[in-house]
ROFI-712359 format. One record per residue (C-alpha): residue number from 1; x, y, z; residue in one letter. Coordinates in pm, 1 decimal. Example, Ala and Ser with C-alpha at 12.3 -4.5 7.8 and 13.67 -1.06 7.14 Angstrom:
ATOM   num          x          y          z   residuo
ATOM     1     1230.0     -450.0      780.0         a
ATOM     2     1367.0     -106.0      714.0         s
END
This chain:
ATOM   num          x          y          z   residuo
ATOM     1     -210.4     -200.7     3731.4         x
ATOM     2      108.7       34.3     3746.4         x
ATOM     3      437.5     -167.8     3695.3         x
ATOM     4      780.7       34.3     3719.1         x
ATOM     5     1086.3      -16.0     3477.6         x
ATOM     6     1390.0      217.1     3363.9         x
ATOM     7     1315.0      419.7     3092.2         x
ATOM     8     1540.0      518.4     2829.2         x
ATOM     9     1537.1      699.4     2519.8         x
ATOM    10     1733.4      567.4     2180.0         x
ATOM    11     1801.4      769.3     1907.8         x
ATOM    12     1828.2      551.7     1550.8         x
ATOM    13     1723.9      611.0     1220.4         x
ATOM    14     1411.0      536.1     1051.2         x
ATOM    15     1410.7      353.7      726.0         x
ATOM    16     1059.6      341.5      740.5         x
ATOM    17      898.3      569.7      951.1         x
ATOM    18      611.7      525.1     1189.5         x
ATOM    19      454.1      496.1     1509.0         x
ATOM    20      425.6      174.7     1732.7         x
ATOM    21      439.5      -10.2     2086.4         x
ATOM    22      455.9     -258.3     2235.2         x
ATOM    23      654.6     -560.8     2384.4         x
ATOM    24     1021.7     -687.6     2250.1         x
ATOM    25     1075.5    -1003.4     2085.1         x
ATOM    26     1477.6    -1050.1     2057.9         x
ATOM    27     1560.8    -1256.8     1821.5         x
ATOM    28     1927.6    -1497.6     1872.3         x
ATOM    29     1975.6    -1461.4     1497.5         x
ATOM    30     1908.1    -1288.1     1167.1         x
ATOM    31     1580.8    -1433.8      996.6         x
ATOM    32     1472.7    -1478.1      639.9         x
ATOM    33     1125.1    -1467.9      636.7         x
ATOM    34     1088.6    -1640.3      343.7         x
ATOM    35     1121.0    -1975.8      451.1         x
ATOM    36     1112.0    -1861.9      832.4         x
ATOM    37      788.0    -1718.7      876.5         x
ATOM    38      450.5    -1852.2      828.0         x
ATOM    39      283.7    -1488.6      707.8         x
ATOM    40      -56.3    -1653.1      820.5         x
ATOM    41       -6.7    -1728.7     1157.0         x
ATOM    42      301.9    -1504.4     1219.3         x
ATOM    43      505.3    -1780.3     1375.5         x
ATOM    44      889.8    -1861.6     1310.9         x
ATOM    45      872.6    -2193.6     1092.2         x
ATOM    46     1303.2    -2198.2     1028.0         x
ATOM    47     1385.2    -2515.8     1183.7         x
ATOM    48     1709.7    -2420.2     1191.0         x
ATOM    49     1662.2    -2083.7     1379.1         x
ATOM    50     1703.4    -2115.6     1773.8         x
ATOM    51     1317.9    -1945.4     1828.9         x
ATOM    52     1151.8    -2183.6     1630.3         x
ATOM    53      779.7    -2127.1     1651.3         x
ATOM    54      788.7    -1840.5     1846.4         x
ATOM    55      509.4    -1572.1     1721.8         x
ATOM    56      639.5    -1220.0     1616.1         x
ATOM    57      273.1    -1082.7     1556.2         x
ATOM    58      189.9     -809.2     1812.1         x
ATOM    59      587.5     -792.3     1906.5         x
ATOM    60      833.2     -534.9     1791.7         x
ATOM    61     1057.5     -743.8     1688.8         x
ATOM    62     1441.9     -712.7     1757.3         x
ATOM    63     1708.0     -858.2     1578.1         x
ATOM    64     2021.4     -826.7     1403.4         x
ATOM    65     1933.0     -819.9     1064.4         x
ATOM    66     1708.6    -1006.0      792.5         x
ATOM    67     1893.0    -1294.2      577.3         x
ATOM    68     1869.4    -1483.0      232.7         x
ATOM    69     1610.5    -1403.2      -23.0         x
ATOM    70     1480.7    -1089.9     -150.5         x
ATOM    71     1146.4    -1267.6     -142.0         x
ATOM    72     1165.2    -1224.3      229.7         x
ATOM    73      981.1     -883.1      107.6         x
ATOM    74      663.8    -1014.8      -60.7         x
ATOM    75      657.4    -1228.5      335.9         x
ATOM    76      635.4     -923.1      497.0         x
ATOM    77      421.2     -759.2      295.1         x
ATOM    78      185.9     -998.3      375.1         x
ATOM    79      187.2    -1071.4      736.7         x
ATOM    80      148.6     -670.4      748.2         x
ATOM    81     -183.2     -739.8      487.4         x
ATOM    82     -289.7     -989.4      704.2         x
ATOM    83     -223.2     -814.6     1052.3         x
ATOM    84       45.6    -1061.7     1123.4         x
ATOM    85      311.3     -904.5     1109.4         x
ATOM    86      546.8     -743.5     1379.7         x
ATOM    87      437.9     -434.0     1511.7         x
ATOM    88      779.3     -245.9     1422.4         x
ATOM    89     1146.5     -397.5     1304.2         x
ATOM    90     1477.8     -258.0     1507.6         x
ATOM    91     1789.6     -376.8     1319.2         x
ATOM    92     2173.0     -296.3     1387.9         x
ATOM    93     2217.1     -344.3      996.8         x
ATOM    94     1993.9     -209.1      734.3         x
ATOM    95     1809.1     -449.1      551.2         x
ATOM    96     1685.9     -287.1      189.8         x
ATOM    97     1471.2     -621.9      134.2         x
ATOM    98     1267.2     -575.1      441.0         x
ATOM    99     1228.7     -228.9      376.7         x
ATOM   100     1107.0     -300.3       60.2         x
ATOM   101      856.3     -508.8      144.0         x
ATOM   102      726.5     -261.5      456.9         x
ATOM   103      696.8        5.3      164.4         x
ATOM   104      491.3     -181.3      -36.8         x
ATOM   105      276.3     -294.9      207.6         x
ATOM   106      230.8       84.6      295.2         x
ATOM   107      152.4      212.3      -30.3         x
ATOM   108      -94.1      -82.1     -106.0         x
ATOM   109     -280.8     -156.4      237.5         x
ATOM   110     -241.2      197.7      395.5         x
ATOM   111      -56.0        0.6      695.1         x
ATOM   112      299.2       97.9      835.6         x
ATOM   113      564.9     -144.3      997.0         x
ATOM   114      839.2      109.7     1095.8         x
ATOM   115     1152.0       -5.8     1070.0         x
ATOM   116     1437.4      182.6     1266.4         x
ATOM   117     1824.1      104.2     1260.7         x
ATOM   118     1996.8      119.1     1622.4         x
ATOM   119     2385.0      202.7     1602.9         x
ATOM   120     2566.5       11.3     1767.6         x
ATOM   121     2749.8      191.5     2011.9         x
ATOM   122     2368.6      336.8     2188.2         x
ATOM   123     2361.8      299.7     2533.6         x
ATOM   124     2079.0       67.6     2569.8         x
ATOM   125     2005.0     -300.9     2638.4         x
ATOM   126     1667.1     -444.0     2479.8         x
ATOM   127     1552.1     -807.3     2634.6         x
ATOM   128     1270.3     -983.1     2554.0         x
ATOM   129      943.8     -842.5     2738.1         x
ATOM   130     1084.6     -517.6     2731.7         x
ATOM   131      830.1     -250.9     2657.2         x
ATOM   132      922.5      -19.7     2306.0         x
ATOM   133      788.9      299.8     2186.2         x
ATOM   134      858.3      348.0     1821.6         x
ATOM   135      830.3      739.7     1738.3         x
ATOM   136      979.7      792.1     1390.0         x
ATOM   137     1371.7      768.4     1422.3         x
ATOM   138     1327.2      758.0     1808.0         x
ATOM   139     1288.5      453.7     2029.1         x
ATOM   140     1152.4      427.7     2416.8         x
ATOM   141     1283.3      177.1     2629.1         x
ATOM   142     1108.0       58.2     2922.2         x
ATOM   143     1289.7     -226.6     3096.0         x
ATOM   144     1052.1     -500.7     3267.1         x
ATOM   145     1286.5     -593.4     3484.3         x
ATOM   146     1240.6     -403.1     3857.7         x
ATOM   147     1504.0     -205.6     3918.7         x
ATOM   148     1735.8     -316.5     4171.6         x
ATOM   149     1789.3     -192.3     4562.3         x
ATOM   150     2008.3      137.6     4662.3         x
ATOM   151     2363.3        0.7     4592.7         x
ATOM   152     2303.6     -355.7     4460.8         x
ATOM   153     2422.1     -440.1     4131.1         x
ATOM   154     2161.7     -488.3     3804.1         x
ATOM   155     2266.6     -853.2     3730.7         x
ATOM   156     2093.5     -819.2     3389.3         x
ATOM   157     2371.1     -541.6     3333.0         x
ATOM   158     2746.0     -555.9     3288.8         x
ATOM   159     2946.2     -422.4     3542.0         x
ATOM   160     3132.2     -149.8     3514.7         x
ATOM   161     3415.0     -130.1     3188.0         x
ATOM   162     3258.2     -441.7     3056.8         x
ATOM   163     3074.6     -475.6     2738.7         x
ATOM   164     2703.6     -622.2     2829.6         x
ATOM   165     2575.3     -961.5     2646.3         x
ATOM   166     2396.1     -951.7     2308.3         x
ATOM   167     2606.4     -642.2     2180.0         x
ATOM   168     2518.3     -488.1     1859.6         x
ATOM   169     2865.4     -589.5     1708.9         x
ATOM   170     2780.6     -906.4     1679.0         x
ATOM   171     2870.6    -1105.9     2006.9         x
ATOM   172     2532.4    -1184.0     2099.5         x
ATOM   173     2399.4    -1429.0     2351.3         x
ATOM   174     2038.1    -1518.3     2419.1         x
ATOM   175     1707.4    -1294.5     2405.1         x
ATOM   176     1865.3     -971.4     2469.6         x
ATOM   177     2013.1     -708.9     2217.1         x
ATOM   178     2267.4     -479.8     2434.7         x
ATOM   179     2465.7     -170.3     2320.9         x
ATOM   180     2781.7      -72.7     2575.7         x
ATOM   181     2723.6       25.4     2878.0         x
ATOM   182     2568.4      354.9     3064.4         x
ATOM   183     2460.7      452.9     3383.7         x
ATOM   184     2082.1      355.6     3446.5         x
ATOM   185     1846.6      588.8     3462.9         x
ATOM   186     1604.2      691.4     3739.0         x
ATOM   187     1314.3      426.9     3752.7         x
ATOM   188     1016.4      560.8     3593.9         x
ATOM   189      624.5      406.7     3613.9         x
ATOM   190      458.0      305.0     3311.3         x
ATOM   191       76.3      313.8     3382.3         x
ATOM   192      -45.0      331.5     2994.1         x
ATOM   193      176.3       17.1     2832.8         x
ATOM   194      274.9     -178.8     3139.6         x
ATOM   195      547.7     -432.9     2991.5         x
ATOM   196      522.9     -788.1     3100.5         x
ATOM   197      710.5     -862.7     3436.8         x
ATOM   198      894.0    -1163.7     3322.9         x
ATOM   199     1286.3    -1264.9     3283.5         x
ATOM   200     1521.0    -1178.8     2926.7         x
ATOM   201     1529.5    -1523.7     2881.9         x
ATOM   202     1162.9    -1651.7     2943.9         x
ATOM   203      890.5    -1709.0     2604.3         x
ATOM   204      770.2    -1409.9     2429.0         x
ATOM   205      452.9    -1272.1     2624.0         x
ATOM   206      157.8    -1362.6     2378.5         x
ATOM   207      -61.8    -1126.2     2623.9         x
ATOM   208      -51.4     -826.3     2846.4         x
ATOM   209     -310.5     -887.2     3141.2         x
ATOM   210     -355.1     -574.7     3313.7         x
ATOM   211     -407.2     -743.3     3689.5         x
ATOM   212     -185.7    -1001.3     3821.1         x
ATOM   213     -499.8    -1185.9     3930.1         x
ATOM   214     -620.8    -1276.1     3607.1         x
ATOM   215     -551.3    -1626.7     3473.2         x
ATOM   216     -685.9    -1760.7     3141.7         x
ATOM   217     -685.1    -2104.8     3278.9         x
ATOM   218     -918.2    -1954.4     3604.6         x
ATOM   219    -1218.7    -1920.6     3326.9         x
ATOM   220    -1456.6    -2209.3     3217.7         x
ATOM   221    -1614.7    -2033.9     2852.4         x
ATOM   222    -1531.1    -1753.5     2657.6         x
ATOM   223    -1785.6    -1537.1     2482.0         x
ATOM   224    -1686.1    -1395.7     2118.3         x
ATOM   225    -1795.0    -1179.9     1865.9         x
ATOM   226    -1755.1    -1309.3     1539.9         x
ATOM   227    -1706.2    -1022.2     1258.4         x
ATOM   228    -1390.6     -840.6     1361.0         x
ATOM   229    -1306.3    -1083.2     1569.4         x
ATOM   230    -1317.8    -1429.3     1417.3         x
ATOM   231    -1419.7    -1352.3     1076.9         x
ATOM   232    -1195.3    -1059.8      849.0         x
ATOM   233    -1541.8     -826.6      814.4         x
ATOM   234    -1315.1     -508.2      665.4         x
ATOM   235    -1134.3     -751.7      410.5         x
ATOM   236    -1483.5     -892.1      328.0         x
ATOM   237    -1694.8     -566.2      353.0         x
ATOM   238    -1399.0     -370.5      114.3         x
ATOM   239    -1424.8     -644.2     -123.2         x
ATOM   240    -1816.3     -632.9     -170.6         x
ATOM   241    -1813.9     -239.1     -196.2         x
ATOM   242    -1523.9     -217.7     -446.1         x
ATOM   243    -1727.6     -319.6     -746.5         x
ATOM   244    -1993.2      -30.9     -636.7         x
ATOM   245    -1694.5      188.7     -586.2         x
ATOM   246    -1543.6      122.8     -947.9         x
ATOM   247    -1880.7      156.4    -1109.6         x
ATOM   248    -2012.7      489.1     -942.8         x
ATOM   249    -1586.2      635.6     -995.6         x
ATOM   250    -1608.6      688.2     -603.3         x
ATOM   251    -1383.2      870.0     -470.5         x
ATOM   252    -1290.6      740.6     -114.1         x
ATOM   253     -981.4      501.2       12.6         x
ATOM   254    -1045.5      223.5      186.7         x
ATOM   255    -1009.0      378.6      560.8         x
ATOM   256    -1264.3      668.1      444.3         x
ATOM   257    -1496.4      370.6      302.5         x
ATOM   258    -1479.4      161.5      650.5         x
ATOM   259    -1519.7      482.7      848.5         x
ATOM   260    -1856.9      564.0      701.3         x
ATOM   261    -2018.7      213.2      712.9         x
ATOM   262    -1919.2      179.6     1062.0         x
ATOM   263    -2127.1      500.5     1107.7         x
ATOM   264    -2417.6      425.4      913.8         x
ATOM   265    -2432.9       71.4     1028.3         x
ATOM   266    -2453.9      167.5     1397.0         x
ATOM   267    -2743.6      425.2     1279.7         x
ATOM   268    -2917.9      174.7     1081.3         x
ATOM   269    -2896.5      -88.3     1385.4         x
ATOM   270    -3041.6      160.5     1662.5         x
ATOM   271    -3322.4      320.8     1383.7         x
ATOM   272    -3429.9      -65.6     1333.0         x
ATOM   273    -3332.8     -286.9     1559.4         x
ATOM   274    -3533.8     -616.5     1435.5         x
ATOM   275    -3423.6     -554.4     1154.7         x
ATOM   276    -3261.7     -860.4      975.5         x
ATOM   277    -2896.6     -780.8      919.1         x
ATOM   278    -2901.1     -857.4      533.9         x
ATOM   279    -3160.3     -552.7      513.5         x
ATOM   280    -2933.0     -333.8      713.8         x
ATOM   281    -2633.2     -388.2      510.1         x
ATOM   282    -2865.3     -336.6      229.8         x
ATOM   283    -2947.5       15.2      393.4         x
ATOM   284    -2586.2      128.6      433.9         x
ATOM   285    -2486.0       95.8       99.1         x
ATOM   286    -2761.8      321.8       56.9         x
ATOM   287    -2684.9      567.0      300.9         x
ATOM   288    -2292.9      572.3      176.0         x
ATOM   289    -2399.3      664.1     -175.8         x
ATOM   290    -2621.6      940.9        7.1         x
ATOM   291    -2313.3     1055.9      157.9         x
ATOM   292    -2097.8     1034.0      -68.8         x
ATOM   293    -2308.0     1202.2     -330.5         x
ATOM   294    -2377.6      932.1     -560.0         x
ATOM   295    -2659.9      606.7     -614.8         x
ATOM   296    -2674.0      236.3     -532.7         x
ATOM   297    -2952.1       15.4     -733.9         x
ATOM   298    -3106.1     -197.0     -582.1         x
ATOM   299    -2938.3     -521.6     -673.4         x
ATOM   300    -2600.5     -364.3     -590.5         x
ATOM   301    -2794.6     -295.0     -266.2         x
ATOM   302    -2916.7     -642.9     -230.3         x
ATOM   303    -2555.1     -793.3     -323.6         x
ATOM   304    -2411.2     -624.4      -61.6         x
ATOM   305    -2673.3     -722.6      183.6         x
ATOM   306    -2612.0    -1083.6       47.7         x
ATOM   307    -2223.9    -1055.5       93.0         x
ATOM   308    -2162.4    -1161.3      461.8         x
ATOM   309    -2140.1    -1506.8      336.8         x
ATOM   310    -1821.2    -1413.0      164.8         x
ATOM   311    -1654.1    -1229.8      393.6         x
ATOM   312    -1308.8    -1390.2      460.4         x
ATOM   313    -1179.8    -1631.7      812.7         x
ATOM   314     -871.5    -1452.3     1023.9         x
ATOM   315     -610.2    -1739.6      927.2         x
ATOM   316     -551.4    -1805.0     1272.0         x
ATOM   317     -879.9    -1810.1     1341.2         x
ATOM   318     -983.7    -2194.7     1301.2         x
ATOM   319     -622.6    -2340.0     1477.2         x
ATOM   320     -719.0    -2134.0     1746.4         x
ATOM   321    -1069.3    -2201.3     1783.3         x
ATOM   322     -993.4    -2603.0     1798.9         x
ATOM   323     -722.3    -2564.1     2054.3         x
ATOM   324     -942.9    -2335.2     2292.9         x
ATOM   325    -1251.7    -2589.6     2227.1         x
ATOM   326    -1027.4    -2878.1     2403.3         x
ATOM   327    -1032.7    -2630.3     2735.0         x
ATOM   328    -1302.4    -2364.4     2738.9         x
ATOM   329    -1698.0    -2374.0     2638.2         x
ATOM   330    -1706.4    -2141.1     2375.6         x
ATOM   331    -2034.3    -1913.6     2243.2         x
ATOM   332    -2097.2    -1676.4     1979.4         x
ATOM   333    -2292.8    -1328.5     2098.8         x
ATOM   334    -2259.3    -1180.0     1706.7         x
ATOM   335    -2462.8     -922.7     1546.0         x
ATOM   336    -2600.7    -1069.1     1194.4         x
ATOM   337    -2886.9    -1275.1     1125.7         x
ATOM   338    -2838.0    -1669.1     1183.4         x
ATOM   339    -2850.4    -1730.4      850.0         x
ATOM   340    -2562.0    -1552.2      718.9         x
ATOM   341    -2391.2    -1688.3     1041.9         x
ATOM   342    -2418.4    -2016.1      890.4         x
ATOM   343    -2207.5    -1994.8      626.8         x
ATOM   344    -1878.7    -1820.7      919.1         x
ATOM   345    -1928.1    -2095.8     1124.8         x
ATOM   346    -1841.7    -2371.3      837.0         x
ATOM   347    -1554.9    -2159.6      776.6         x
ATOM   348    -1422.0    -2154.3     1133.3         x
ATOM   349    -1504.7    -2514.0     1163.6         x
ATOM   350    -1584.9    -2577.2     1510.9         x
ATOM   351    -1885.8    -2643.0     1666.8         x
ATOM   352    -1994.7    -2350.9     1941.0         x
ATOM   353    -2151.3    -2457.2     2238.7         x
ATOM   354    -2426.0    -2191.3     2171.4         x
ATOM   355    -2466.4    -1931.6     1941.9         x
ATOM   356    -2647.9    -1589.1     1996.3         x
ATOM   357    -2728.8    -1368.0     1670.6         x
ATOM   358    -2965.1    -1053.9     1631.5         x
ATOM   359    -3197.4    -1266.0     1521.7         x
ATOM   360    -3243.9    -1412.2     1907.6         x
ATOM   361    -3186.7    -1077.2     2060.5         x
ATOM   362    -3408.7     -867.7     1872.8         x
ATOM   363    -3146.1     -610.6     1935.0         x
ATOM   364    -2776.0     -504.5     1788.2         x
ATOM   365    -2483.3     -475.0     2024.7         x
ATOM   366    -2402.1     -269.4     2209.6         x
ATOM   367    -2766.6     -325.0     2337.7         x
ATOM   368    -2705.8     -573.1     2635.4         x
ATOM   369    -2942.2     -811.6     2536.2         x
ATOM   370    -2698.7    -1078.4     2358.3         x
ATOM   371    -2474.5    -1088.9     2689.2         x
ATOM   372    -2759.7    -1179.1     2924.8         x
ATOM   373    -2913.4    -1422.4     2672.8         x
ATOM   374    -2564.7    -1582.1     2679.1         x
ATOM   375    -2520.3    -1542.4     2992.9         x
ATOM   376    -2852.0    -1761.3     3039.8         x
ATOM   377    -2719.3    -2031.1     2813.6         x
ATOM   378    -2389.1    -2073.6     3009.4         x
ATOM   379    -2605.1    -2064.7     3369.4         x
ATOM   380    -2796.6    -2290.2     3208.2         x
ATOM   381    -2420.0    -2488.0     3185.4         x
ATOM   382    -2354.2    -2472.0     3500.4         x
ATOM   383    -2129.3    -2134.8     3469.2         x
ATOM   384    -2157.8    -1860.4     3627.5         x
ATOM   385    -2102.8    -1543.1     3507.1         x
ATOM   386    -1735.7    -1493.8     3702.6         x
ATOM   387    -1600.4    -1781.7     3534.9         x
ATOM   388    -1732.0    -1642.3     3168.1         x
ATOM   389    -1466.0    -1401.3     2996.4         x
ATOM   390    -1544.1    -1228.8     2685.8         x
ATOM   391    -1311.7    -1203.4     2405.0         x
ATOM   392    -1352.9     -921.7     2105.4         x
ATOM   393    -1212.7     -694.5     1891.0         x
ATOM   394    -1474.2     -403.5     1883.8         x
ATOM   395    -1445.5     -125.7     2189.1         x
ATOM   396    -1773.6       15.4     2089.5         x
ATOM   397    -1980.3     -320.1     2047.8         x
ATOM   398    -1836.3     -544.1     2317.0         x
ATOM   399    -1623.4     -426.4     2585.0         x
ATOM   400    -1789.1     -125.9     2674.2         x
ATOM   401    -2174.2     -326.8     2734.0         x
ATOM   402    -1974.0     -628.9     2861.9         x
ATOM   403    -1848.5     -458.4     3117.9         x
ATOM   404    -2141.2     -268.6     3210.2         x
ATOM   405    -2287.6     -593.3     3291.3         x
ATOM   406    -1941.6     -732.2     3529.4         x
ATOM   407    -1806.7     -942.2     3256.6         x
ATOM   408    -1427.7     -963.1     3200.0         x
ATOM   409    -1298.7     -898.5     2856.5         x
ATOM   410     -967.1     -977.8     2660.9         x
ATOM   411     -946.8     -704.7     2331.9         x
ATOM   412     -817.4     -904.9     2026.8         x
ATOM   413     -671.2     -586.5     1923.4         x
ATOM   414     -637.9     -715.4     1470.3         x
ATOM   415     -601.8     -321.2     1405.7         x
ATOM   416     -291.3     -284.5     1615.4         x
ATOM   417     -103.5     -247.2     1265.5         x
ATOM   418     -283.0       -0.2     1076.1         x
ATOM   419     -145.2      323.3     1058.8         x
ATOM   420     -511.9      453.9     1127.2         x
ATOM   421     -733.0      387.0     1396.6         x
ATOM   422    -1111.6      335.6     1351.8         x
ATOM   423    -1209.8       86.0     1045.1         x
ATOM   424    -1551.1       -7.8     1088.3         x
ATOM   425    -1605.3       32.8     1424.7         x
ATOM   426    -1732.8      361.0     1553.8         x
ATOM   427    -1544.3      438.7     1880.1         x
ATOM   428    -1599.7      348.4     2183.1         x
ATOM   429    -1873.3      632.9     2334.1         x
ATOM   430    -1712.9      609.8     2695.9         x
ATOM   431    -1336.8      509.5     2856.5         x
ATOM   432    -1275.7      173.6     2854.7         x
ATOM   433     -984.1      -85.8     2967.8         x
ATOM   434    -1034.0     -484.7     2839.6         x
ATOM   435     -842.4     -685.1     3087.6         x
ATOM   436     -633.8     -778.4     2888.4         x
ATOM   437     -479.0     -731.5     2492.7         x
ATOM   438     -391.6    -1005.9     2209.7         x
ATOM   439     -298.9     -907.8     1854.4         x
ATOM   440     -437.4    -1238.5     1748.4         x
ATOM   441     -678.3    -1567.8     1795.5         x
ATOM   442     -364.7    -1741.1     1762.8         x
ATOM   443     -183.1    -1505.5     2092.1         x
ATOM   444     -482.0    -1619.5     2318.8         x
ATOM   445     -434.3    -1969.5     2268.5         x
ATOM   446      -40.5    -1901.3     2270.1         x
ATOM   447     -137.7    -1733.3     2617.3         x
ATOM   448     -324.1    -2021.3     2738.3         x
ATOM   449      -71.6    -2274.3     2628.5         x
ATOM   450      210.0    -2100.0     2784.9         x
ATOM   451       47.5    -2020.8     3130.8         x
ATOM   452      138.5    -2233.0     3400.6         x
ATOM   453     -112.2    -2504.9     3514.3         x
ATOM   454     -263.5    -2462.7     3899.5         x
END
């Protein structure tokens, strides 16, 4: 769906450089994450500042600068390990602590935040829902609002010789961060990141829905895969290969590592698709000492086969799960065995209204088979397949055979931080557009609880 909005292009300067995009979050007042910002859930938790429990995960966030303690850096460093944090920072004062924290976070994890300072005299005006394009020291502006009719007067701009609201000087007012200022520019469609088409002063957008006809609240289940999705696979998978890694002096960072087992898992899966998933996993560590000219014994090859029942919950993950159990039947379509499924579910702690493993489709995703058995189950509900939308993080796995088969899909997008695309997911073999995008668990339910009723 093509939305229009004035583009505009900022020049700042990067204190930490980097690419990103996505929607603005304007913030009323400088934060201090530590104390202000829950690093597992993203969320504001300052009682005290006027945005109180709004999420900044998935959002470039906007404000005027960071406050109080230099721990605020170890907060940030986090959210960015967990793939909480904010997509990019734009201040109008540099903030050394934040940058500090964005730095280490790079040089540990191999993930960027960017963080760019605005002057203040730029001839710009950022509002909440406002689409950004972080490219180094430069910043995009798309404006969600539509731009007005030949000779009428943009009443989310000052008139002319007045400064607008929210200036970078300091006289702010709400959700909107506004420079002096300038003639608009020529409106300008924005097929690729269509910004949400809501007002300055409404919630941040947990969601972009491409199609104006798509309502969360219109759907009776959602469908997920688990690993990627639900459960922190690359966290887990890193932590059961670094021993193997340390032992055999391997030389390949984490990204290379996730890279090749997302390759030789896929081959593993189509070569033997009954396999049971412990004896595949067992079979890539294999295969990446193969390729990366070195050996695996066999117990470090069972250990890792062995290791899914270790692999780490998203934090968000179980909130999120129990809200969207009060409204939606939810099922599992996942591609391990059920055993090792056993011991994700107890960590998600909620009980699925069905559950659909390799083990019941004789088959790894992207073969269709899980979806139809699913599909079954739900009919079997009393829903059909239009009121069924599936929610996932892999391209490859999900979206692409979901929507072979008709199925909607919503792309919990966890990598939208890394500086690298990939992981452990091969990509996606043809074009393909979920319906719609979250950063997090936590966003859909956000999106949900925010969407009007009826």
């Amino acid at each position: 769906m093509t939305r229009s909005g004035r583009r505009r292009e900022l020049q700042g300067r990067a204190l930490v450089a980097g690419e990103a995009a996505g929607p603005a979050l304007v913030l009323e007042a400088p934060l201090s994450l530590w104390g202000g910002m829950d690093p597992h859930s993203g969320r504001l938790s300052d009682h005290h500042h006027p945005q109180l429990g709004a999420t900044i995960t998935g959002q470039v966030l906007v404000m005027p600068s960071g406050r109080g303690s230099s721990s605020s850096s170890s907060v940030l460093a986090e959210s960015i390990r967990l793939g909480t944090a904010p997509l990019a920072i734009l201040l109008a004062d540099p903030d050394e602590i934040l940058v500090l924290g964005a730095l280490v976070a790079e040089y540990l994890y191999g993930r960027t935040c960017p963080i760019v300072v605005l002057p203040a005299d730029h001839p710009a005006t950022i509002a909440t829902g406002d689409h950004l394009e972080v490219h180094g020291d430069r910043v995009t502006l798309v404006q969600a609002r539509a731009a007005p009719a030949a000779g009428e007067r943009d009443p989310g701009r000052p008139g002319p010789g007045r400064p607008g609201p929210g200036t970078l000087d300091g006289r702010r007012t709400k959700g909107t961060m506004t420079d002096r200022a300038t003639p608009p520019t020529p409106t300008d469609p924005l097929a690729d990141h269509p910004p949400p088409t809501r007002r300055p002063a409404d919630p941040p957008a947990a969601a972009a829905i491409d199609g104006a006809d798509m309502r969360i609240r219109d759907f009776s289940a959602l469908t997920f895969d688990c690993y990627g999705t639900l459960i922190d696979w690359e966290t887990g998978i890193l932590a059961a290969l670094r021993p193997w890694r340390s032992a055999h002096r391997v030389e390949a960072d984490d990204e290379e590592l996730l890279a090749a087992f997302g390759q030789a898992e896929s081959d593993r899966e189509a070569a033997d698709p009954t396999a049971p998933y412990p004896r595949i996993l067992a079979g890539v560590l294999e295969d990446l000492a193969e390729e990366l000219g070195t050996t695996a014994t066999p117990e470090e090859a069972a250990a890792f086969g062995d290791s899914v029942k270790d692999w780490p919950v998203f934090p968000d993950s179980p909130e999120a799960l129990a809200y969207l159990k009060r409204h939606f039947k939810l099922v599992i379509v996942s591609n391990v065995d059920r055993a090792s499924f056993r011991h994700s579910n107890a960590k998600l702690g909620v009980t699925f209204d069905a559950v659909v493993t390799a083990d019941d489709a004789g088959a790894y995703k992207p073969d269709p088979n899980h979806f139809q058995l699913a599909l079954a189950q739900l009919a079997e509900m009393g829903i059909a397949q239009d009121q069924v939308l599936h929610v996932a993080q892999s391209l490859y796995h999900d979206h692409v055979p979901a929507q072979r088969l008709g199925l909607r899909t919503m792309w919990v997008n966890r990598r939208a931080t890394h500086t690298r695309d990939g992981g452990a997911t091969p990509p996606a073999p043809v074009p393909v557009t979920p319906d719609g995008e979250v950063p997090t668990l936590a966003a859909l339910a956000d999106l949900h609880r925010n969407e009007p009723a009826g």
